[in-house]
PABASE-570175 format. One line per 8 residues: number of its first residue (from 1); their letters; for each residue z, x, y of C-alpha. Coordinates in steps of 0.02 Angstrom, whole numbers, plus 50000, padded with zeros to 5 digits. Each point is the difference from the previous one (the first is absolute). Layout:
# residues N
NUM> a> Z X Y ~ ...
# end
This chain:
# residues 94
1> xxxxxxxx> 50134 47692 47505 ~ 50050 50180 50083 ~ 49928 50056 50140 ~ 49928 50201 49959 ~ 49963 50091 50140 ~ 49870 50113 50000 ~ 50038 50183 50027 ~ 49929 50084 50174
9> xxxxxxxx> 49849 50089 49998 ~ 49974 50166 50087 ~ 49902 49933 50138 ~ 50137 49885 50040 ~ 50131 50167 49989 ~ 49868 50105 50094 ~ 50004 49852 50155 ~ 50197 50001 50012
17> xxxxxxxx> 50007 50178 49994 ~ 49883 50020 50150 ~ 50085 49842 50074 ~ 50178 50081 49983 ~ 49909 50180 50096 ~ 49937 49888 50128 ~ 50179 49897 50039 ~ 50085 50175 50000
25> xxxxxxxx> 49875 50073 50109 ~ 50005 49855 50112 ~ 50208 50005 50006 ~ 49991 50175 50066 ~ 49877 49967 50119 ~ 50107 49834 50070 ~ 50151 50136 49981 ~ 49880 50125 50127
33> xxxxxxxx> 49976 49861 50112 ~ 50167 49949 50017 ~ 50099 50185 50037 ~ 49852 50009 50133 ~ 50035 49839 50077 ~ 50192 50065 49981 ~ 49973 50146 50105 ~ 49881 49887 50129
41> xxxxxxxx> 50138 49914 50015 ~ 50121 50135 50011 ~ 49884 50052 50136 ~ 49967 49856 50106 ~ 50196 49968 49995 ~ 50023 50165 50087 ~ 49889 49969 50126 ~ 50081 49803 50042
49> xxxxxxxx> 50186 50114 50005 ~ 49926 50116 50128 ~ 49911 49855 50101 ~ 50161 49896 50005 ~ 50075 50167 50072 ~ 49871 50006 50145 ~ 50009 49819 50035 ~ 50180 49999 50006
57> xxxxxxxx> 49997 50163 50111 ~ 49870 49933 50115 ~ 50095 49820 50025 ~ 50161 50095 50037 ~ 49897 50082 50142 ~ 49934 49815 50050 ~ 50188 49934 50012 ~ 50051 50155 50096
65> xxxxxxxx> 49839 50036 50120 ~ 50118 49949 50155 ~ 50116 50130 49928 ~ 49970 50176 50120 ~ 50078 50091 49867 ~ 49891 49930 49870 ~ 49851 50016 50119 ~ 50041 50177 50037
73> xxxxxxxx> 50018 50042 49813 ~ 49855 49943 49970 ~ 49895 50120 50128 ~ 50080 50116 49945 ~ 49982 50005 49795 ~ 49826 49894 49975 ~ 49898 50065 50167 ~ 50081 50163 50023
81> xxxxxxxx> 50027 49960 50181 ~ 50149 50082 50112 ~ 50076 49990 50143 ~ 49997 50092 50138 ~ 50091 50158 50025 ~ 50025 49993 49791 ~ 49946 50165 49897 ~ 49898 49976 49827
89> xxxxxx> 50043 50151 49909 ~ 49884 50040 49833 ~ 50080 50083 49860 ~ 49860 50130 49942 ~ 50087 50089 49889 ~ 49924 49919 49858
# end
């Protein structure tokens, strides 16, 4: 005996069409998602890169806080200090 298999109605047709709408739409919305979270990334990764920089900076400056030199370099480029009998002179040409 032969198995015949009965031909697909529309209804069945009309369900896998809007299926197939809804997987596409669904793809490009997981494809949204991800280039965002790309770029997050992207972002956050920047920010770990310039925080390894400042760490790194700042424990040079712990290993060398008996240095005078370092101290003195220090004064002088974070807190703007000077020392006495030194001139600041302000370029205001700009």
């Amino acid at each position: 005996m032969a198995l015949k298999f009965k031909r697909s109605g529309t209804i069945t047709k009309f369900v896998l069409l809007i299926l197939g709408v809804y997987m596409a739409i669904l793809l490009l919305s997981v494809r949204t998602q991800i280039r965002n979270a790309e770029a997050d990334l992207r972002a956050l990764q920047t920010q770990v890169d310039e925080q390894t920089a400042t760490n790194a900076s700042l424990a040079a400056d712990i290993a060398n806080r008996n240095d005078p030199d370092t101290v003195l370099a220090i004064a002088k480029e974070r807190m703007r200090l000077v020392e006495s009998g030194e001139i600041i002179f302000y370029d205001t040409t700009n």
